[in-house]
KEDO-331279 format. One record per residue (C-alpha): x negated, z, y. Coordinates in steps of 0.001 Angstrom, whole numbers, padded with zeros to 6 digits, always signed. Layout:
// KEDO-331279
XZY;...
***
This chain:
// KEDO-331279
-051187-075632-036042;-053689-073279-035403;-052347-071874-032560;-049076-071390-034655;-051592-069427-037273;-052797-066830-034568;-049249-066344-033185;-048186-065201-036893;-051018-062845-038081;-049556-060011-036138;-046530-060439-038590;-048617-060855-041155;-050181-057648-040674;-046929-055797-040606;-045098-057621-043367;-049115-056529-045335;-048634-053081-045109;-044719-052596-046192;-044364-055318-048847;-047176-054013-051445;-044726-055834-054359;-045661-059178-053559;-049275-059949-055263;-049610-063521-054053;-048348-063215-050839;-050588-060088-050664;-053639-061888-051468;-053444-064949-049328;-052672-062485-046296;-056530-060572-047619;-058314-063770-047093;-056930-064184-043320;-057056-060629-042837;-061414-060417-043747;-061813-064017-042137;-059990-062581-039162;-061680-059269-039415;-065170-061312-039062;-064719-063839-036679;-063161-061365-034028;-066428-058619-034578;-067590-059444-030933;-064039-059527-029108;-063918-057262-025654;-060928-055445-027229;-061921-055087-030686;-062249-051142-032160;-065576-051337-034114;-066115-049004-037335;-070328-048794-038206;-071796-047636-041685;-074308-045041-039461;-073995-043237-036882;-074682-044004-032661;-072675-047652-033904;-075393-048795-036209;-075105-051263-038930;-071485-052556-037461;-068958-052854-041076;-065631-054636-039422;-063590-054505-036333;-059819-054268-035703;-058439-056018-032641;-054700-055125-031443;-052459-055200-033725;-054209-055511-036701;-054538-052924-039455;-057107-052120-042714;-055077-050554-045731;-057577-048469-047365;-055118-048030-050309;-055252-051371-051625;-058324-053406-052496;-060204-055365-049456;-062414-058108-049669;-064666-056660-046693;-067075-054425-049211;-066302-051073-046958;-064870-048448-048523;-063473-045363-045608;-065931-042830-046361;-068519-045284-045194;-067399-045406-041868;-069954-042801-039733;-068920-043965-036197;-066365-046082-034039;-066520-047455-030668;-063281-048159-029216;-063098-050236-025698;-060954-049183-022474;-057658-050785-023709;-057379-050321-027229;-056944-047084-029052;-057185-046659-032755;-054441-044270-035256;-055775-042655-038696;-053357-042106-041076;-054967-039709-043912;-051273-040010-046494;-048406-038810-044277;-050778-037568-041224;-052510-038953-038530;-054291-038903-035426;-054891-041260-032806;-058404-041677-031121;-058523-043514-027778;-062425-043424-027142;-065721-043705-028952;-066551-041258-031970;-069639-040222-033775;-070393-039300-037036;-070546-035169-036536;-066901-035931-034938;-065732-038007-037492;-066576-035710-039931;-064981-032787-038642;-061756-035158-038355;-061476-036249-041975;-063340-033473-043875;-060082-032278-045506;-058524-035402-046408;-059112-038969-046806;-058348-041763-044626;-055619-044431-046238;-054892-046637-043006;-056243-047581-039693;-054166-048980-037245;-055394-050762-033911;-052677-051186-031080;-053077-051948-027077;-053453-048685-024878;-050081-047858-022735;-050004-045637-019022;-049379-042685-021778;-051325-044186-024792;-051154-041252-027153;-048360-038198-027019;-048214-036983-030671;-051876-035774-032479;-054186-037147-030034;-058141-036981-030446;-060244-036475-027878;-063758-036915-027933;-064913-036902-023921;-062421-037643-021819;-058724-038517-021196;-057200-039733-018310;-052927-039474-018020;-052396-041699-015068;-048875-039755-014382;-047778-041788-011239;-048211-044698-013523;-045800-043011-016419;-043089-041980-013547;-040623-044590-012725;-040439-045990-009864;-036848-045295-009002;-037601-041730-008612;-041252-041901-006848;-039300-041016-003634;-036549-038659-004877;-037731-035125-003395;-034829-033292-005055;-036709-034223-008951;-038763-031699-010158;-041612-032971-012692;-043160-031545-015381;-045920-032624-017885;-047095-030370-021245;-049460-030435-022727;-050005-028594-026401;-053608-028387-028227;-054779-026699-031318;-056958-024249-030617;-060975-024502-031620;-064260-023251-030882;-064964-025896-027775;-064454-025484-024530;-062411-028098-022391;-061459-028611-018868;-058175-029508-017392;-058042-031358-014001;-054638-031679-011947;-055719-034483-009204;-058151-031787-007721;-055066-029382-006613;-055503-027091-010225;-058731-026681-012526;-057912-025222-015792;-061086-023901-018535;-060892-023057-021848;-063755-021246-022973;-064982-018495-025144;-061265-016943-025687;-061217-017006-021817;-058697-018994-019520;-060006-019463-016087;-057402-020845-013514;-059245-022049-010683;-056264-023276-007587;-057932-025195-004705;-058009-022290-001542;-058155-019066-004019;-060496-017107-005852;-060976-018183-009967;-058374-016574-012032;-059463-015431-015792;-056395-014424-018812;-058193-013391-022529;-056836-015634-025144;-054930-013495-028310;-057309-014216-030990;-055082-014574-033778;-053539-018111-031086;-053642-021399-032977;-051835-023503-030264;-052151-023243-026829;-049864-025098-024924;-049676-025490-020407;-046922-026667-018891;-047556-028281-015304;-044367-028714-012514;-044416-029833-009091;-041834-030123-006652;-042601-031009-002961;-045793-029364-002141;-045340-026684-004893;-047677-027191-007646;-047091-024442-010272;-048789-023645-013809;-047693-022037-016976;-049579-021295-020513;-048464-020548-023843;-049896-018931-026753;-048393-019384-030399;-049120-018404-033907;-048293-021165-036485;-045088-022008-034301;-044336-018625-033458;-045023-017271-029468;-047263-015192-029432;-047323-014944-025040;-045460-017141-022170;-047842-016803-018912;-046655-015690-015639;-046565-018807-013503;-049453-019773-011170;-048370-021324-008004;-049876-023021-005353;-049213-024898-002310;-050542-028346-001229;-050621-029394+002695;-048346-032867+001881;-045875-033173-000871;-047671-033719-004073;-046243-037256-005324;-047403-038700-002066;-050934-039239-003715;-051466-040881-006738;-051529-037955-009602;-054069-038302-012360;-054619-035574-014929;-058044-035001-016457;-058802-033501-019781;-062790-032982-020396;-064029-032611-023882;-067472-030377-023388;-068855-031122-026846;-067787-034437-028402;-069353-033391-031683;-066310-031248-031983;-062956-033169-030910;-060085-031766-029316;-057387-032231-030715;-053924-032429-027932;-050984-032114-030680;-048212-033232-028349;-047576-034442-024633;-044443-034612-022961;-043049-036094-018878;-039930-035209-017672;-038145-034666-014470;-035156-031638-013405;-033128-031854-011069;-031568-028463-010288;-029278-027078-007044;-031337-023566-006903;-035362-023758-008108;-035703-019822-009160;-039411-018417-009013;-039331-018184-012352;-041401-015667-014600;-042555-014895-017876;-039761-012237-018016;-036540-012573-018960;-036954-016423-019865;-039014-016255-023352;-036250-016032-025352;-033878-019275-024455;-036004-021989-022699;-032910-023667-020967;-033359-024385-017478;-035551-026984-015990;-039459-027362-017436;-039064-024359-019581;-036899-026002-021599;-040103-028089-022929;-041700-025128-024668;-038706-025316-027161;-040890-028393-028557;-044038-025946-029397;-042768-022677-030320;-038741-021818-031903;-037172-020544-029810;-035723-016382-029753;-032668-015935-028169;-029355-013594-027458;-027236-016354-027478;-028191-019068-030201;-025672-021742-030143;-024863-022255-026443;-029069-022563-025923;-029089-025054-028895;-026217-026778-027433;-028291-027166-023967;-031085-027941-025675;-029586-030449-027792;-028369-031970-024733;-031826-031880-022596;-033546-033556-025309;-031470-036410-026430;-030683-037931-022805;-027350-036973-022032;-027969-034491-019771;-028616-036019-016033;-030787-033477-014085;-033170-033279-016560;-034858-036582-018682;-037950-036908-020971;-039481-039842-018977;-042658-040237-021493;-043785-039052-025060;-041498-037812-028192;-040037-034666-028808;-038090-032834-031671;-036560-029649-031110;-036594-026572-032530;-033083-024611-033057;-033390-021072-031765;-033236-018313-034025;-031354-015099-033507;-033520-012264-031454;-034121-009720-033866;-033273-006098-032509;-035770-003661-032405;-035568-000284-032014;-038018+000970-029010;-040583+003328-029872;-040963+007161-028765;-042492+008064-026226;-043263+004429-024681;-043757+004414-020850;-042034+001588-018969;-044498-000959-017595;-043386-004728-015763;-044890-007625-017090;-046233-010310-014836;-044240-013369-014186;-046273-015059-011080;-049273-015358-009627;-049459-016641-006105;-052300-018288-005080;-051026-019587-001624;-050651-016630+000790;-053603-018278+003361;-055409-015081+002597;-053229-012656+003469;-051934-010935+000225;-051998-007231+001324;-050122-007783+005023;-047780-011007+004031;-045905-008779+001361;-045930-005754+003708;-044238-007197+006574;-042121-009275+003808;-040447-005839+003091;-040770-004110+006636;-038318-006960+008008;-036391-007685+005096;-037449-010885+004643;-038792-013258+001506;-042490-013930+001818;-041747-017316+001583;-039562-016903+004486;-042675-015631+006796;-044677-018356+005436;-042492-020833+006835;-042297-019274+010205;-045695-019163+010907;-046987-022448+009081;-046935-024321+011417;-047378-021788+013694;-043937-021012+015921;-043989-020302+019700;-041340-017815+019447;-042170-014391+018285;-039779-013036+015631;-040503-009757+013333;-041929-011307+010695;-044136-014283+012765;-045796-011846+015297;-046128-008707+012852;-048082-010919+010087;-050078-012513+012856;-051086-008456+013779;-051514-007179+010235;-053674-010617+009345;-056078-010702+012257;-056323-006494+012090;-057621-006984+008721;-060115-009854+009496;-061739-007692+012043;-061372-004367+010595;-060548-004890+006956;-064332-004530+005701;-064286-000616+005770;-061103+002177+004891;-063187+004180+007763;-061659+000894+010139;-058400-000357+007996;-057063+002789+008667;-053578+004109+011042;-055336+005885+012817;-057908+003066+013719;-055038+000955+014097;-052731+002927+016759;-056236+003431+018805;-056927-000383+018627;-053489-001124+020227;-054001+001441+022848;-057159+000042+023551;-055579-003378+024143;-052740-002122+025972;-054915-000351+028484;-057454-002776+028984;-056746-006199+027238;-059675-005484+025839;-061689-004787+021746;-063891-002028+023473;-062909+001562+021766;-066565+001823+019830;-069246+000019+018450;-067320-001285+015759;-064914-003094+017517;-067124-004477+020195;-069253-005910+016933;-066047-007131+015558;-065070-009087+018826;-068509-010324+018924;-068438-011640+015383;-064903-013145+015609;-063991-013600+019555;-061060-016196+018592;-059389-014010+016300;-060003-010868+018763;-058260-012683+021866;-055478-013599+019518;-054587-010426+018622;-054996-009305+022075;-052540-011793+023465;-049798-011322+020332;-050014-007757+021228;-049873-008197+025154;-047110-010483+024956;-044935-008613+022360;-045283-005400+024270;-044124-006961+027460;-041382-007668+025520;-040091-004245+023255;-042359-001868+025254;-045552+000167+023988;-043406+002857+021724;-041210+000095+019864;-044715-002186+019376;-046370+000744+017836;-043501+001831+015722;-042901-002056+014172;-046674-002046+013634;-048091+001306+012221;-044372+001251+009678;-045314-002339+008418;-049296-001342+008426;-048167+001197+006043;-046641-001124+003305;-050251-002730+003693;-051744+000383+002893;-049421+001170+000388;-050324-002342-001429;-053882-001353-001281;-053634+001772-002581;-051691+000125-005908;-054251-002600-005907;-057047+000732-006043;-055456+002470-008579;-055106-000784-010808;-058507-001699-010356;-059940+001991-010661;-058503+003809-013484;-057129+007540-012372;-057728+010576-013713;-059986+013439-012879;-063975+012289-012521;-067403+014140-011257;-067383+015992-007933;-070584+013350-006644;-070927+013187-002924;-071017+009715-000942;-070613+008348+002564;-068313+009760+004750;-064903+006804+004888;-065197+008127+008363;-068861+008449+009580;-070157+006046+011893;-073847+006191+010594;-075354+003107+009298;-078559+004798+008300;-077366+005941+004964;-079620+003877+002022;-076826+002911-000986;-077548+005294-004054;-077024+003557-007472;-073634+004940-007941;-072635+002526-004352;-073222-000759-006350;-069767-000627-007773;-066839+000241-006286;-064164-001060-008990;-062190-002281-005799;-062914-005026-003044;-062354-003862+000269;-058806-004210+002305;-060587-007707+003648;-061884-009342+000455;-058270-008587-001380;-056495-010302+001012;-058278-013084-000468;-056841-012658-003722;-053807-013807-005823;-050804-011540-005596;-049085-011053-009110;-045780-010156-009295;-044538-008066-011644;-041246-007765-013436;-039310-005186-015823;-035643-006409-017624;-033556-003307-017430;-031369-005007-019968;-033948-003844-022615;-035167-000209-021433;-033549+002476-022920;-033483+006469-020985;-036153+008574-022337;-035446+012085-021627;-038948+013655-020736;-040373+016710-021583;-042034+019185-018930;-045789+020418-020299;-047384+023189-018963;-051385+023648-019629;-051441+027477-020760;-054018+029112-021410;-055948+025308-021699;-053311+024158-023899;-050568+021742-023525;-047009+024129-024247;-043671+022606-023906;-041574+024439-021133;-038342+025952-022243;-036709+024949-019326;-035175+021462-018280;-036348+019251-015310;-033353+018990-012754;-032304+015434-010967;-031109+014906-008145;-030384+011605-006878;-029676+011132-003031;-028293+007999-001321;-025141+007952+001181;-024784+008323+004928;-026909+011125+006901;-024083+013495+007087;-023676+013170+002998;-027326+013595+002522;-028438+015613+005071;-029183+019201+003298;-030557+017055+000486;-033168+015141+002771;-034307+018405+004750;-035522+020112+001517;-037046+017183+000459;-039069+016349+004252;-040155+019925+004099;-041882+019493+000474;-043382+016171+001413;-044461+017053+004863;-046308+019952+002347;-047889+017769+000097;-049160+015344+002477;-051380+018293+004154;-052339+019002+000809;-053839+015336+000386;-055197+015004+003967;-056952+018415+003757;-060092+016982+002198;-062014+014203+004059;-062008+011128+001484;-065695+009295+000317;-066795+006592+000211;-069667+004838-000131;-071604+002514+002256;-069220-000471+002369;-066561+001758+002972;-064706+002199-000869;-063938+004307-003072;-066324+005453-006124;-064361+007825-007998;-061070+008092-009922;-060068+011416-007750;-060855+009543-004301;-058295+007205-004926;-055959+009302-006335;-056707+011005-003098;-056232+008100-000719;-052829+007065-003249;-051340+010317-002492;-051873+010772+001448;-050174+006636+002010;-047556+007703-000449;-047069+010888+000978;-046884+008870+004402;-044792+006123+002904;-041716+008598+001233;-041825+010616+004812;-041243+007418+006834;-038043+006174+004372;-036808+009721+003739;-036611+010382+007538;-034945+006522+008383;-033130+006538+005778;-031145+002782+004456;-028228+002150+002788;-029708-000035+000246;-032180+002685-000277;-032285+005389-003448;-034283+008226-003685;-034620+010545-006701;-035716+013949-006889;-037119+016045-009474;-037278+019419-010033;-038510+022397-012049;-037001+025902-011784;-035424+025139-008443;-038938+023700-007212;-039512+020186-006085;-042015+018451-008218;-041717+015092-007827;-040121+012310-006038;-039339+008549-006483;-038442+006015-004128;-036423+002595-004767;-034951-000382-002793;-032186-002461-004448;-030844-006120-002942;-029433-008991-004232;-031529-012233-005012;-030559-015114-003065;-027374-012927-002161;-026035-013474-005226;-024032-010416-005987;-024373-011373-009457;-028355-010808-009331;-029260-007522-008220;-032741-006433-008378;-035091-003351-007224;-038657-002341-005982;-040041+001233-007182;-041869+001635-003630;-043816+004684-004536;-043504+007860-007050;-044825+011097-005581;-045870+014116-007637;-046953+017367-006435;-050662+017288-005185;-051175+020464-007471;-050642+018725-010386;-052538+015210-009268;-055916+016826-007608;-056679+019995-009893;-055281+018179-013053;-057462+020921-015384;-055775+024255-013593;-053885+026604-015063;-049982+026160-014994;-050456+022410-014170;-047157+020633-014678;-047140+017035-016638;-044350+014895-016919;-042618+015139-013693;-043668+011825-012454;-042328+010118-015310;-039375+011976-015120;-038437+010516-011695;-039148+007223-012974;-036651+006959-016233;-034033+008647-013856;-034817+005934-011409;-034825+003025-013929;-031696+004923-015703;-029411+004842-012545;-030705+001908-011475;-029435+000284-014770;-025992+002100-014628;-025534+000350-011041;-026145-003106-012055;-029687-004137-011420;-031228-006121-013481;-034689-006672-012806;-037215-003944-011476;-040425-005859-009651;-043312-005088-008232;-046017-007029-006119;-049374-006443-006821;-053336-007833-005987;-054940-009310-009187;-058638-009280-009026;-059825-012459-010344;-063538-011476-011245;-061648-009277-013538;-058983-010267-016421;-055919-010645-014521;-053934-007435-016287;-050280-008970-017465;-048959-005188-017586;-048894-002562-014850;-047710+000906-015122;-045496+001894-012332;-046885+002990-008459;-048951+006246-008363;-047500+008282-011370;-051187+010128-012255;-049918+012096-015016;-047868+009284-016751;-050482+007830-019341;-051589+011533-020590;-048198+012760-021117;-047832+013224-024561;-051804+013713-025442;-052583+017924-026239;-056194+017545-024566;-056551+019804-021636;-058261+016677-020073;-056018+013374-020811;-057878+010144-020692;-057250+007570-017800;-055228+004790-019731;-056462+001325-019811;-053875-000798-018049;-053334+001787-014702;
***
C-alpha cells in the first residue's frame, strides 16, 4: 500500500497544480505534499531552497517531479521571498515560473543571484524535474557552469554519416558579465567588456567590438568533417543588428570522431547568465558554400543559417518562398535538415524595405570569413591560389599531406612559405629583388651563401633552408632557370601585393611628417631604435603569415553607379573641373587591344619610376613608420603588379582606364570567374587600383587631381555589374591584436576617403 502511495504522488502533483476547483481534494494532496516535502529534505536528488544565503537555515526541498505552488496557501510556513539560496544536485534542475515566465536553473544559486533573477517579479511556482543530455533549451540560468554533452544529444544513427552537417546555437541576453564558450578545445569564445575574442586552436586571438545598443547575442556553431566553423549574431529587441563573417578552422581528424562537449563558463555567479534559447540540428546538403555574412542576412534558408530565423525576423526579397522553406525546416518535413534537440518557433520574414543609397557613399566589401587554418601561410597560400588559378583550398589539399609530385600550386607554396620563414622578418629581405638573388644563389651553388643574412638564416633554420634548396634544384631541373624564376618572382608578387593591402589596412594613408628612419635596405645593425621604431602599425611579412585571412565580399545586386567628380586643388582650394573624366575599358584579344595596352604600359612603366625613385624607410625591424612609406611601397608592387597583367594579358581579365583631358590618370585592374563553374555564379577580384604617383606622393601640390581612383573603381564595379557578376571579393590579413575591421575600402585608392572633403589636407579615413 505504501508503495502504491509513492507511485501516485507524481500524479498527485500534476493533477495539484491544474485542478485548483477541488478544495478537498486540494487539501488532502497539501498534507502529502509538506509530509513529503519533509521526509525527502536529505535525498541525493532533492533541489534545496534555504531562508539565508551560502544554504543556511534549509526551508524545504523538491525532489523530481514534485512542485510548490506559491499561489495557493502551503502548510510549510515559507513564503517565496524567503527563499535567499538553492542548491541543486548533478541530476536535477529546478524551473521558476514568475506568472506566465520562467527560467530554469540547473546548478546552485546564491542570494546576490537570486536576487538579480526575481527582482522584477515574483515567483508563483517551482517546478523540480530529472536533468536530460540537453536539460534546459528555452530561458536557461546559468550560474557557473554548463556542460551540453552534444555527442550524447546526436543520435546514434547518424554518429557515422559524414555527409550531415551539425549545428548547435546558442542565444543569450546580453549583460554586464563576462562568459566563456568552450567547443571541445578546437574553439574558445569570450565575452567581455563589449569585446568578442575568438581564440581557434593553431591561430592568433581574434577580437570583434560588440554594438552597444545589442540585447541578444546569439553564435551559431557547424561542423562537418574536420571543418569546424563559427558564426555570431547581434540583435536589438528581435531585430539584427550584425550577422558575423564565419570563422573557420580545421581539425587534424574529423570532428565527431571525439566525443564533443560544449562548455559555457559563468565568470561571476553573483550575476547569472541568462542562455534564452538552444537549438541541435543536422543539414545535409549536395554543395557546402563558404558561406558569408553577405548576401545571406536577409533569408536564412540554407543549412545552419536557417537557425537564426529563431532569434532575429527575418528581411528578405522574396518573403513567401523563404517562409515556405522555413516553414518546412522547422516542422520536420524537410529531410536534409532536422532539429535533433531543443524547441523552436519561427519567425515569418518581413518584406526588405528599399532604401535609397546615400550621395556620395564609397563602395566598401563586408567580411564574410575568417580563416584561421592556412598552417601559417596567409600572405603566399592566397598568392599562389591566384597565380595558378586554383582555390586555396585546392593547394591545401595538395600539400597536406605533403605530395611527391610537384605541381604549380604544391612546389610554388612550398617556395613562397619557406622564403618567408627565412627572410620574411625584414621588407629589406622579403623583397624581389632579394628573392631572384636567393634563387641564383641556389642555382649556382646549392647553397644559402649570398650575405650575412642568409648564411644567419640557414644557420637559424637549416631544415627549412635545405628544403627550399632541393624544391628549387629539383623544379629547375625540370622547367629550366628562366621558367623557375618567372613562376616564382609573378606569384611572389601577389604576396607582395597582399602585404601591401594588409599595410595600408593596418596603417591608415594619407600624407604624414617627412621623419627619417632606417634604411629598408641597409645592412647595418648598429642603428639604436628611436621612440618613433616601437610601433610600426604593421607586423612584418613573417608574423602576418601567422594571421587569419578575412575575406571580403561586396553584392553588386545593391550598388548603384556614382558618377564622380574630378577636383582640382587651386590655388589651396578644392575646385570642381569643368571637364569630364574619360573611360576606357580594355579586354579582348592582343590584336583588339593592342594600341590600347601600349599607351597604358608606357604610363605605368612612368609611374612605377616615379615610386621607385625614392629609397623607402623603415625602421629597425624592417617596417614601415609612416602613412607616405606605405603609400610608397603600395604604389611601386601595384605599379609592378598592373605591368605584369597588362603585358600577359587573360581573357578573363578587365582592365579600366581613366582619363583626364586625354591624360591617363588612373587605372583599375579586375579578374572575373565563375564559382564552382557555375555559370550561374560569376564573381570578381579588384586586384589593384593605380593612380598617378603625382597625385598619391605630393597630395598638398598645386593642380593635384582627386577622384580619379574612385572613378576607375565605380566604372569597374559598373561594368562588372552590367556583365553578370555578382559578388566582388577580396582577401585580406586581419590583425588580431587589433579589432578585426568588418569593412575594407577597396586596394590602394589614396585619394578615395578625402574625395568630397574642401580641406587642402583630407584626413586618412578610419576603416582604410
Amino acid at each position: 500500500m505504501k508503495n502504491k502511495q509513492f507511485l501516485l504522488l507524481p500524479l498527485s502533483f500534476l493533477l495539484l497544480s491544474e485542478i485548483s476547483c477541488a478544495e478537498v481534494n486540494l487539501s488532502n494532496s497539501r498534507g502529502i505534499i509538506n509530509a513529503h516535502l519533509k521526509k525527502m529534505s536529505n535525498d541525493t536528488l532533492s533541489a534545496c531552497f534555504y531562508q539565508e544565503d551560502f544554504f543556511e537555515k534549509k526551508a524545504f526541498c523538491l525532489t523530481p517531479p514534485m512542485m510548490i505552488d506559491f499561489t495557493l496557501e502551503n502548510n510549510i510556513g515559507v513564503r517565496a521571498n524567503d527563499i535567499q539560496s538553492i542548491r541543486i544536485p548533478e541530476n536535477t534542475q529546478v524551473t521558476v515560473y514568475q506568472g506566465e515566465n520562467f527560467f530554469t536553473l540547473t546548478d546552485n544559486v546564491l542570494q546576490d543571484g537570486w536576487k538579480r533573477l526575481t527582482e522584477t517579479n515574483g515567483i508563483t511556482k517551482i517546478i523540480a524535474t530529472d536533468k536530460k543530455p540537453l536539460d534546459c533549451d528555452t530561458q536557461c540560468i546559468i550560474t557557473q557552469r554548463k556542460i551540453i554533452p552534444v555527442s550524447t544529444i546526436f543520435p546514434v544513427d547518424i554518429n557515422h554519416d559524414q555527409q550531415q552537417e551539425r549545428s548547435l546555437l546558442l542565444s543569450f541576453e546580453r549583460s554586464d558579465n563576462s562568459f566563456d564558450i568552450t567547443f571541445n578545445n578546437l574553439m574558445d569564445v569570450t565575452v567581455d567588456d563589449g569585446i568578442i575574442s575568438i581564440l581557434p586552436p593553431n591561430s592568433p586571438q581574434i577580437d570583434f567590438s560588440l554594438h552597444q545598443e545589442t540585447t541578444h547575442i546569439s553564435f551559431l556553431f557547424s561542423w562537418y568533417e574536420k571543418e569546424l566553423s563559427l558564426y555570431y549574431l547581434e540583435t536589438v529587441n528581435g531585430e539584427l543588428r550584425y550577422l558575423s563573417p564565419m570563422i573557420s578552422m580545421q581539425s587534424d581528424y574529423p570532428i565527431n570522431q571525439e566525443e564533443i562537449n560544449l562548455a559555457i563558463f559563468n565568470s561571476d555567479d553573483r550575476q547569472p547568465l541568462t542562455l534564452q534559447k538552444v537549438l541541435l540540428a543536422t543539414h545535409r546538403e549536395a554543395h557546402r558554400d563558404k558561406r558569408g555574412a553577405a548576401g545571406i542576412t536577409g533569408c536564412f534558408l540554407n543549412g545552419p543559417l536557417a537557425l537564426y530565423n529563431v532569434v532575429t525576423q527575418g528581411r528578405c526579397n522574396q518573403v513567401e518562398s523563404a517562409w515556405h522553406r522555413i516553414n518546412t525546416f522547422f516542422s520536420g518535413k524537410d529531410p536534409s535538415n532536422r532539429i535533433v534537440a531543443g524547441t523552436a518557433k519561427p519567425f515569418k520574414p518581413t518584406p526588405l524595405s528599399e532604401k535609397a543609397p546615400p550621395e556620395n557613399t564609397n563602395p566598401t566589401l563586408a567580411l564574410s570569413q575568417l580563416k584561421t587554418d592556412l598552417h601559417g601561410q596567409s600572405l603566399t597560400l592566397p598568392a599562389v591560389s591566384k597565380y595558378c588559378q586554383t582555390s586555396i583550398d585546392n593547394v591545401i589539399t595538395a600539400r597536406y599531406p605533403r605530395q611527391t609530385r610537384y605541381s604549380c600550386a604544391t612546389w610554388l607554396s612550398s617556395v613562397l612559405a619557406d622564403f618567408t620563414m627565412l627572410f620574411g622578418s625584414s621588407l629589406r629581405t622579403w623583397s624581389t629583388e632579394y628573392l631572384i638573388q636567393t634563387i641564383n644563389g641556389i642555382l649556382d651553388r646549392r647553397a644559402l651563401d649570398t650575405d650575412r643574412d642568409a648564411m644567419e638564416a640557414f644557420i637559424q633554420k637549416p631544415n627549412i633552408g635545405n628544403r627550399l634548396i632541393q624544391t628549387i634544384t629539383d623544379v629547375a631541373e625540370d622547367q629550366g632557370r628562366s621558367t623557375l624564376i618567372e613562376h616564382i618572382t609573378q606569384s611572389f608578387l601577389n604576396a607582395e601585393q597582399n602585404y601591401a593591402q594588409y599595410t595600408l589596412n593596418s596603417h591608415p594613408q594619407g600624407a604624414s611628417n617627412d621623419q627619417t628612419d632606417m634604411d629598408c635596405y641597409s645592412e647595418s645593425d648598429d642603428e639604436v631604435e628611436s621612440e618613433s621604431d616601437s610601433d610600426s602599425g604593421a607586423a612584418s611579412p613573417q608574423q602576418a603569415q601567422q594571421y587569419p585571412l578575412g575575406s571580403y565580399q561586396m553584392q553588386l545586386a545593391t550598388y548603384v553607379y556614382q558618377d564622380v567628380l574630378p577636383r582640382i586643388l587651386i590655388n589651396g582650394e578644392w575646385q570642381v573641373a569643368p571637364e569630364r573624366f574619360d573611360i576606357e575599358v580594355i579586354q579582348g584579344t592582343r590584336e583588339q587591344t593592342r594600341q590600347s595596352i601600349y599607351h597604358l604600359l608606357e604610363t605605368v612603366a612612368a609611374w612605377e619610376n616615379t615610386y621607385y625613385e625614392q629609397r623607402l624607410y623603415c625602421n629597425r625591424h624592417g617596417q614601415f613608420t609612416n602613412a607616405m612609406s606605405t603609400n610608397r611601397y603600395a604604389g611601386q608592387i601595384t605599379s609592378q603588379l598592373i605591368r605584369s597583367h597588362v603585358q600577359y594579358p587573360r581573357s578573363d581579365n578587365i582592365i579600366i582606364v581613366v582619363r583626364l583631358n586625354n591624360r591617363i590618370v588612373s587605372t583599375s585592374l579586375a579578374h572575373s570567374y565563375f564559382v564552382g563553374g557555375d555559370p550561374q555564379r560569376q564573381s570578381s577580384t579588384i586586384s589593384a587600383t593605380l593612380t598617378d604617383p603625382a597625385f598619391v606622393l605630393t597630395p598638398q601640390a598645386e593642380g593635384t587631381i582627386r577622384g580619379a581612383g574612385s572613378a576607375a573603381l565605380h566604372a569597374m564595379l559598373q561594368h562588372l555589374k552590367e556583365n553578370g557578376v555578382s559578388v566582388v571579393h577580396a582577401e585580406v590579413i586581419s590583425t588580431p591584436s587589433a579589432m578585426v575591421k568588418k569593412r575594407i575600402g577597396f586596394v590602394f585608392i589614396p585619394e578615395v576617403y578625402g574625395l568630397y572633403n574642401t580641406s587642402p589636407t583630407p584626413p586618412p579615413h578610419s576603416e582604410l
